[in-house]
C-alpha atoms as an extended CHARMM CRD file, in Angstrom:
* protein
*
       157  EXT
         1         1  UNK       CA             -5.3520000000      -72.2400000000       -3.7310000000  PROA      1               0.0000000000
         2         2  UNK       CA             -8.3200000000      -72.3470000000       -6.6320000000  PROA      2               0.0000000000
         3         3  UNK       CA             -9.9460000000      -69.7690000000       -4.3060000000  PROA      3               0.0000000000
         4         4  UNK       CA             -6.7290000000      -67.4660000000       -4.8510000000  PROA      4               0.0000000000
         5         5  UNK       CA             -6.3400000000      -68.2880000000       -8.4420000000  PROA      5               0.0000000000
         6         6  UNK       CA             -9.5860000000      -67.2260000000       -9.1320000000  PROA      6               0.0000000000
         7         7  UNK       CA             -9.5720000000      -64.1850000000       -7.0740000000  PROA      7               0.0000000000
         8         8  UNK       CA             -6.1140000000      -63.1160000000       -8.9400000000  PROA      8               0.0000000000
         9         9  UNK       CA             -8.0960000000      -63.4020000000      -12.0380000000  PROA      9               0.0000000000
        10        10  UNK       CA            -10.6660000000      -61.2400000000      -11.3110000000  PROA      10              0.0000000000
        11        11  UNK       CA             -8.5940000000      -58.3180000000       -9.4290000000  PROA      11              0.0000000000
        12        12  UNK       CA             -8.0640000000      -56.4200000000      -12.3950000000  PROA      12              0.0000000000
        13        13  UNK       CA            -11.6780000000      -55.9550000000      -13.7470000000  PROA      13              0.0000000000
        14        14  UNK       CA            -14.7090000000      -54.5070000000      -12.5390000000  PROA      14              0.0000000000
        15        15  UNK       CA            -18.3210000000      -55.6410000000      -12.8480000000  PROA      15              0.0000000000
        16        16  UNK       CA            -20.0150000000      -54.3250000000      -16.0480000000  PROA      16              0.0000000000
        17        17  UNK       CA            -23.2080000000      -54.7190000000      -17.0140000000  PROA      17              0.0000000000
        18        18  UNK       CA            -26.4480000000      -57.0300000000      -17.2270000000  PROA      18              0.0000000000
        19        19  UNK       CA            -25.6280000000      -60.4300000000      -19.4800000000  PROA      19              0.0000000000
        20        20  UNK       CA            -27.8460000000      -60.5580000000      -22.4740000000  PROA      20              0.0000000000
        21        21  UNK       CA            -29.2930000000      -64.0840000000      -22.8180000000  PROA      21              0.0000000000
        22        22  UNK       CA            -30.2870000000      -64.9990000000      -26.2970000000  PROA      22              0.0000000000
        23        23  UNK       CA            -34.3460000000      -66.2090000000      -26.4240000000  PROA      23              0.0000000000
        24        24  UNK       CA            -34.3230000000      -70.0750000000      -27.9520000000  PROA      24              0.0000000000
        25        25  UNK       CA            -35.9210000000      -73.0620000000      -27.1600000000  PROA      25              0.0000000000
        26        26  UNK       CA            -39.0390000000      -73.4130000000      -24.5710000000  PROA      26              0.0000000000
        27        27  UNK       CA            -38.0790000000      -70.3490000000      -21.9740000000  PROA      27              0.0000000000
        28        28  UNK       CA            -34.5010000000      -71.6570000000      -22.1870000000  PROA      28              0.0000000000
        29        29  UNK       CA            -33.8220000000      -68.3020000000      -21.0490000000  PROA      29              0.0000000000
        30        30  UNK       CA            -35.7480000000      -68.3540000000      -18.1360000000  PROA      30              0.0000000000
        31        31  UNK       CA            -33.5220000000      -71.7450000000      -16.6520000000  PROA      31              0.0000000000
        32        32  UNK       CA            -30.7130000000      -70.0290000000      -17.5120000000  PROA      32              0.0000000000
        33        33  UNK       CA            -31.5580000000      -66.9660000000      -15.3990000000  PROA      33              0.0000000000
        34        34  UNK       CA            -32.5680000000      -69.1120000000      -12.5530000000  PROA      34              0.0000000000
        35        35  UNK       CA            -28.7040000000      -70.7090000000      -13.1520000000  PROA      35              0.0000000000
        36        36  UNK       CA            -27.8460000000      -67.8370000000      -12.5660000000  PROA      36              0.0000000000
        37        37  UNK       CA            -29.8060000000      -66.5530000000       -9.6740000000  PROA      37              0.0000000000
        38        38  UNK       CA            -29.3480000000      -69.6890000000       -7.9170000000  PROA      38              0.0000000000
        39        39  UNK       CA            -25.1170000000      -68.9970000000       -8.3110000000  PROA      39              0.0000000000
        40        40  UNK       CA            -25.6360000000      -65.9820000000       -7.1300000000  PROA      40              0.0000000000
        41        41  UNK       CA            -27.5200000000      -66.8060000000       -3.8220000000  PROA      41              0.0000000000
        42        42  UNK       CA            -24.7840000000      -70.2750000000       -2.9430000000  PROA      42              0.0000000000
        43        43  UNK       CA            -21.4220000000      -67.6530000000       -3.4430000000  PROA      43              0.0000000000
        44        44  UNK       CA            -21.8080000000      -64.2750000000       -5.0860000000  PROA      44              0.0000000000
        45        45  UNK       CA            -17.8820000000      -65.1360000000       -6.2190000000  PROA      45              0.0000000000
        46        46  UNK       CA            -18.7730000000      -66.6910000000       -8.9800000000  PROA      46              0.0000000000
        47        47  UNK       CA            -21.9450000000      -65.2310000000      -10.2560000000  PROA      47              0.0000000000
        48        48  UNK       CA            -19.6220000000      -62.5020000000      -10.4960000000  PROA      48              0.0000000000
        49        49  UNK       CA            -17.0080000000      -64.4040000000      -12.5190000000  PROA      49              0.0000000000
        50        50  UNK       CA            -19.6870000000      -64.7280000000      -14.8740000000  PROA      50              0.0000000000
        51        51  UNK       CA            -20.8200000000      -61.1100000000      -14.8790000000  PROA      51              0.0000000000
        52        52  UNK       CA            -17.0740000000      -60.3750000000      -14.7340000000  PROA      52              0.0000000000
        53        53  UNK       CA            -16.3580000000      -62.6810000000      -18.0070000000  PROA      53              0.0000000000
        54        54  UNK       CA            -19.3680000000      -63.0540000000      -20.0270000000  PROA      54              0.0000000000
        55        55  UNK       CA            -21.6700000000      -60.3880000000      -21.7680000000  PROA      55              0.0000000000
        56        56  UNK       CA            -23.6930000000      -63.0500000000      -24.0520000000  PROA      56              0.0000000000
        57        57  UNK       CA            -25.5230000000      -66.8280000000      -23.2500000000  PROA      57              0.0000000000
        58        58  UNK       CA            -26.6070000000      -68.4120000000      -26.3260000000  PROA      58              0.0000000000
        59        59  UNK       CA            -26.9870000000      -71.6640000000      -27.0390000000  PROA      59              0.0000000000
        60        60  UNK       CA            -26.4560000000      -74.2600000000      -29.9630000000  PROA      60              0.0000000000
        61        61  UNK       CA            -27.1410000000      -77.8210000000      -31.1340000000  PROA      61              0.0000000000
        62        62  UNK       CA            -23.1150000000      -79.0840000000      -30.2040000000  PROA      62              0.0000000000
        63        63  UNK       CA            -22.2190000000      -81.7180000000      -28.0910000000  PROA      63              0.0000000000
        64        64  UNK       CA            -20.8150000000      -79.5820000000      -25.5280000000  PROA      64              0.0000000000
        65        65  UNK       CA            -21.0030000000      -76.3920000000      -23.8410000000  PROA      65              0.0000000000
        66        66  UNK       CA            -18.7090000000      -73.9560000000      -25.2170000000  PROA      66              0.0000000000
        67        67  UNK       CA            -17.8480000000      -70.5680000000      -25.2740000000  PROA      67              0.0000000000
        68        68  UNK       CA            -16.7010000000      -67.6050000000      -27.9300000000  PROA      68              0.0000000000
        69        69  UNK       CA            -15.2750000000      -64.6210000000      -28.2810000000  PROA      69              0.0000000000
        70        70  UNK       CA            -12.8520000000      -63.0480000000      -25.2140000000  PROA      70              0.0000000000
        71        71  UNK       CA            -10.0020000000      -61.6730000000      -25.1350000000  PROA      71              0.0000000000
        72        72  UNK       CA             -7.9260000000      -59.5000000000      -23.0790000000  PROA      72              0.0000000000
        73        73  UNK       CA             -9.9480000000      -57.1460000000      -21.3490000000  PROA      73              0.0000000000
        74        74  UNK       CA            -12.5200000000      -58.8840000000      -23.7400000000  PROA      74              0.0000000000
        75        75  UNK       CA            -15.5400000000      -60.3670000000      -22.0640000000  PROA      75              0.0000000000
        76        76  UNK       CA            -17.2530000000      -63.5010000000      -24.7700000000  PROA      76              0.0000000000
        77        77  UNK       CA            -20.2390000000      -65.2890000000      -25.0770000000  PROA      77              0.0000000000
        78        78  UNK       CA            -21.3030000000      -68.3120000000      -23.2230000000  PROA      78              0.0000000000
        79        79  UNK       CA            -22.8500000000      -71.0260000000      -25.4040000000  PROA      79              0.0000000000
        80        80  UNK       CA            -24.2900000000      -73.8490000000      -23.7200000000  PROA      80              0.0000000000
        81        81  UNK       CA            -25.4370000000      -76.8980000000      -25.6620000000  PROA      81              0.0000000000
        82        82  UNK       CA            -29.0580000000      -78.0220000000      -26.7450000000  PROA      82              0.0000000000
        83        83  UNK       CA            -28.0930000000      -81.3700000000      -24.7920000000  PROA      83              0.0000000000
        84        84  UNK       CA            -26.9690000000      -79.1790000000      -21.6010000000  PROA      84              0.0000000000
        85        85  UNK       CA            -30.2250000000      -77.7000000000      -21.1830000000  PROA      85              0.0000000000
        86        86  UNK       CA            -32.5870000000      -80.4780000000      -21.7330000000  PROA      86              0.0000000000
        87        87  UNK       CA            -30.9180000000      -82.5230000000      -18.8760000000  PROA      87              0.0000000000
        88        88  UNK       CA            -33.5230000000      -79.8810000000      -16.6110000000  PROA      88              0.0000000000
        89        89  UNK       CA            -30.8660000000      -80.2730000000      -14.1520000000  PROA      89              0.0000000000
        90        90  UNK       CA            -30.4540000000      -76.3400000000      -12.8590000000  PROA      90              0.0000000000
        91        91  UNK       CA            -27.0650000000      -77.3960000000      -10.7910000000  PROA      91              0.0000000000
        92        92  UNK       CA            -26.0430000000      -79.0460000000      -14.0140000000  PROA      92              0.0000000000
        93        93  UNK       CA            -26.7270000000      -75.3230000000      -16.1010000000  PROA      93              0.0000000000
        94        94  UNK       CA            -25.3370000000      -73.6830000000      -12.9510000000  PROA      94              0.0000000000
        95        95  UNK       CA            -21.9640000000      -75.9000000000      -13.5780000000  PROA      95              0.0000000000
        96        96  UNK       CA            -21.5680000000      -75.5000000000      -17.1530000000  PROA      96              0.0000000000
        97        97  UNK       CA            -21.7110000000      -71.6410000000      -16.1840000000  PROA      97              0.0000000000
        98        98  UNK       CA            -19.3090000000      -71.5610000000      -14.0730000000  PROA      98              0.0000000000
        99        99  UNK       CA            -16.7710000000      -73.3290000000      -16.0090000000  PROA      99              0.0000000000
       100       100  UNK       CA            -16.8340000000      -71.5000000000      -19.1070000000  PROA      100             0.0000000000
       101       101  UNK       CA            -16.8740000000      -68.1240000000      -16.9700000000  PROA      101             0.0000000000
       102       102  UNK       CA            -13.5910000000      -69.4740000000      -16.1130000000  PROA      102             0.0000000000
       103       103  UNK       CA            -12.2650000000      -70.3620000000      -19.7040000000  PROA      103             0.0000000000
       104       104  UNK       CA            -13.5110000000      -66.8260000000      -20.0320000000  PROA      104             0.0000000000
       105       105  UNK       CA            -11.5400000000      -65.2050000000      -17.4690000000  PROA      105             0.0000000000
       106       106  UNK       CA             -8.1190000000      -67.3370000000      -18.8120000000  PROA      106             0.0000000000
       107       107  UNK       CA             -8.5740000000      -65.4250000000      -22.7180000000  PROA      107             0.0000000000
       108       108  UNK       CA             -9.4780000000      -61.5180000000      -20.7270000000  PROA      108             0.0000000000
       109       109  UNK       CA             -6.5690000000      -61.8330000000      -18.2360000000  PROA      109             0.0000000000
       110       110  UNK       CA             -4.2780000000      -62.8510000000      -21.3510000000  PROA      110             0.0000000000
       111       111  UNK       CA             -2.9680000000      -66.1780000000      -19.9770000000  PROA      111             0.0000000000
       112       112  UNK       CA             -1.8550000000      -68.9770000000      -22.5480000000  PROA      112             0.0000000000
       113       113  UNK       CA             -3.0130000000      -72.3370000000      -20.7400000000  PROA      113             0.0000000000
       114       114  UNK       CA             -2.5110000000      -75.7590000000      -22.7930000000  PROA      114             0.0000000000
       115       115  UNK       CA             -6.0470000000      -77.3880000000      -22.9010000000  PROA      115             0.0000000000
       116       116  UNK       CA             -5.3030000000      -79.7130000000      -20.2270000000  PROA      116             0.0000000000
       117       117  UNK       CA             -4.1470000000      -77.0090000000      -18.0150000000  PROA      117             0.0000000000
       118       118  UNK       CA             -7.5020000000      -74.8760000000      -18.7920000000  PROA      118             0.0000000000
       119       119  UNK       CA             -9.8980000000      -77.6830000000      -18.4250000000  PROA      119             0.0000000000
       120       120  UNK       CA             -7.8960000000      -78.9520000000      -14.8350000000  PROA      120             0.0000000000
       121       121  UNK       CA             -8.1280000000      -75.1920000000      -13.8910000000  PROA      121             0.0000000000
       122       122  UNK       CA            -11.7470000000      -75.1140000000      -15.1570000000  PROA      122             0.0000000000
       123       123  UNK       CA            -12.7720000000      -78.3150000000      -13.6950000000  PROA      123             0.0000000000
       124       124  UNK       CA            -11.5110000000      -77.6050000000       -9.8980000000  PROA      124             0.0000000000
       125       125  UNK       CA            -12.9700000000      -74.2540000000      -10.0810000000  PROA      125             0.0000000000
       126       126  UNK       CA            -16.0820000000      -76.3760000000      -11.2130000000  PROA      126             0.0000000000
       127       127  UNK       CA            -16.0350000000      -78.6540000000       -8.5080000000  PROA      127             0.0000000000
       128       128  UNK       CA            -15.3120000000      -75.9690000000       -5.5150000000  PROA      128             0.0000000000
       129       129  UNK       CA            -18.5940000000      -74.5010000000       -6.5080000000  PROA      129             0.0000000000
       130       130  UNK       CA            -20.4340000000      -77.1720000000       -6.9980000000  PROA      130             0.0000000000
       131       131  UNK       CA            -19.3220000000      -78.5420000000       -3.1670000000  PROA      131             0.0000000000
       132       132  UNK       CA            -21.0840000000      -75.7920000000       -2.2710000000  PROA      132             0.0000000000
       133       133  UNK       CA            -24.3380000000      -76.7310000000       -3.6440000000  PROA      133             0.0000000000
       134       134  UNK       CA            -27.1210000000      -78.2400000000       -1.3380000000  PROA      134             0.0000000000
       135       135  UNK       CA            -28.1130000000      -81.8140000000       -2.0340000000  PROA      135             0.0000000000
       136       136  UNK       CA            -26.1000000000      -81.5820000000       -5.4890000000  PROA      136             0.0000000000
       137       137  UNK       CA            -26.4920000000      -84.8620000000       -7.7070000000  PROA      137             0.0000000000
       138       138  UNK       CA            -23.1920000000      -86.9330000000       -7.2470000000  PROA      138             0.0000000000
       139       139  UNK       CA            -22.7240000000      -87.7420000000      -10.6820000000  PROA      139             0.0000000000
       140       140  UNK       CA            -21.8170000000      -83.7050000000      -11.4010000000  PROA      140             0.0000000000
       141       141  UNK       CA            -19.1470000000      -84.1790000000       -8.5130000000  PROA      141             0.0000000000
       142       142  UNK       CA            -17.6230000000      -87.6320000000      -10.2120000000  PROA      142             0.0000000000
       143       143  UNK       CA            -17.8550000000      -86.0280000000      -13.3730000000  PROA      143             0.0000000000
       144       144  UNK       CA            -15.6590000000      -82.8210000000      -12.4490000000  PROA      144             0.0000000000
       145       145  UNK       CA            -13.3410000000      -85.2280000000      -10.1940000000  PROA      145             0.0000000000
       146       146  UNK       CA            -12.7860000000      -87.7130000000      -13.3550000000  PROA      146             0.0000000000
       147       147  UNK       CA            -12.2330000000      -84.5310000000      -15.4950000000  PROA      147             0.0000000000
       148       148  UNK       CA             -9.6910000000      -83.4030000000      -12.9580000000  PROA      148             0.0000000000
       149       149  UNK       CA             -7.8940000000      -86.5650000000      -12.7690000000  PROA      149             0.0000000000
       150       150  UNK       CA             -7.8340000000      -87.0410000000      -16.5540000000  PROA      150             0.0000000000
       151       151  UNK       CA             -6.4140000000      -83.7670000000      -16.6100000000  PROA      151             0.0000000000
       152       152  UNK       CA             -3.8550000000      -84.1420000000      -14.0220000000  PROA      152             0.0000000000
       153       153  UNK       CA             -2.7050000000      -87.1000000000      -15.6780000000  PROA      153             0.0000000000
       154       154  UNK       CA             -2.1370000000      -85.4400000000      -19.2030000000  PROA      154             0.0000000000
       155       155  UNK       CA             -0.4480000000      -82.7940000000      -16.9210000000  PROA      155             0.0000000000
       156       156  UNK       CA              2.0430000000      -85.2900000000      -15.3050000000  PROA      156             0.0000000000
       157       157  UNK       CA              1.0260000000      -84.2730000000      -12.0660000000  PROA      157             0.0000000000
């Protein structure tokens, strides 16, 4: 079902050019990029849901990973936190990707989610990838299944 959600999402746009990622930190860049290669190589679906959604990776001193900017037909900026990159956990940047791609993708195809709906879609989406990653630390799969759960609840479901 995520699998269909997430390929509904994406029907109506077309890949677009190279993501810019902002220079900061010690070759922050550089892990990012390798995020990003290694998404491509586990499931080319969502290294393009990134392409697809996201024009910009910066970064910031937050708490969290974020993102700004979108729209419809609008891709945004990616903006993963200080705390996020230091972890020098690759699946960890790889996650974080992935999951604001998809908060992306909800603001360009114009859908009005409340935030527990967006994080429970952003969360499974998440998770499916991340079950696809080799020997992937188990405390980024409880961490997306809690943050599903939480979500569900708030949800009612």
């Amino acid at each position: 079902m995520l699998r269909s959600l997430l390929i509904f999402i994406l029907l109506p746009l077309s890949l677009q050019a190279q993501i810019k990622i902002d220079h900061a930190g010690d070759f922050w860049e550089i892990k990012v990029q390798d995020a990003l290669d290694k998404i491509k190589s586990i499931d080319s679906t969502y290294y393009n849901l990134i392409v697809q959604s996201c024009d910009n990776i910066s970064f910031w001193n937050g708490n969290f990973s974020t993102n700004s900017g979108g729209g419809i037909n609008q891709r945004g900026t990616i903006i993963i936190a200080r705390k996020d990159i230091l972890l020098d956990n690759i699946d960890n940047l790889c996650a974080v990707l992935v999951h604001e791609s998809v908060h992306l993708q909800i603001l360009i195809a114009g859908r009005n989610f409340s935030e527990a709906r967006g994080e429970f879609i952003c969360y499974s989406v998440e998770l499916e990838y991340l079950r696809k990653v080799p020997n992937v630390k188990s405390y980024l799969i409880q961490h997306a299944e809690s943050q599903i759960a939480k979500n569900r609840a708030l949800l009612g479901n």
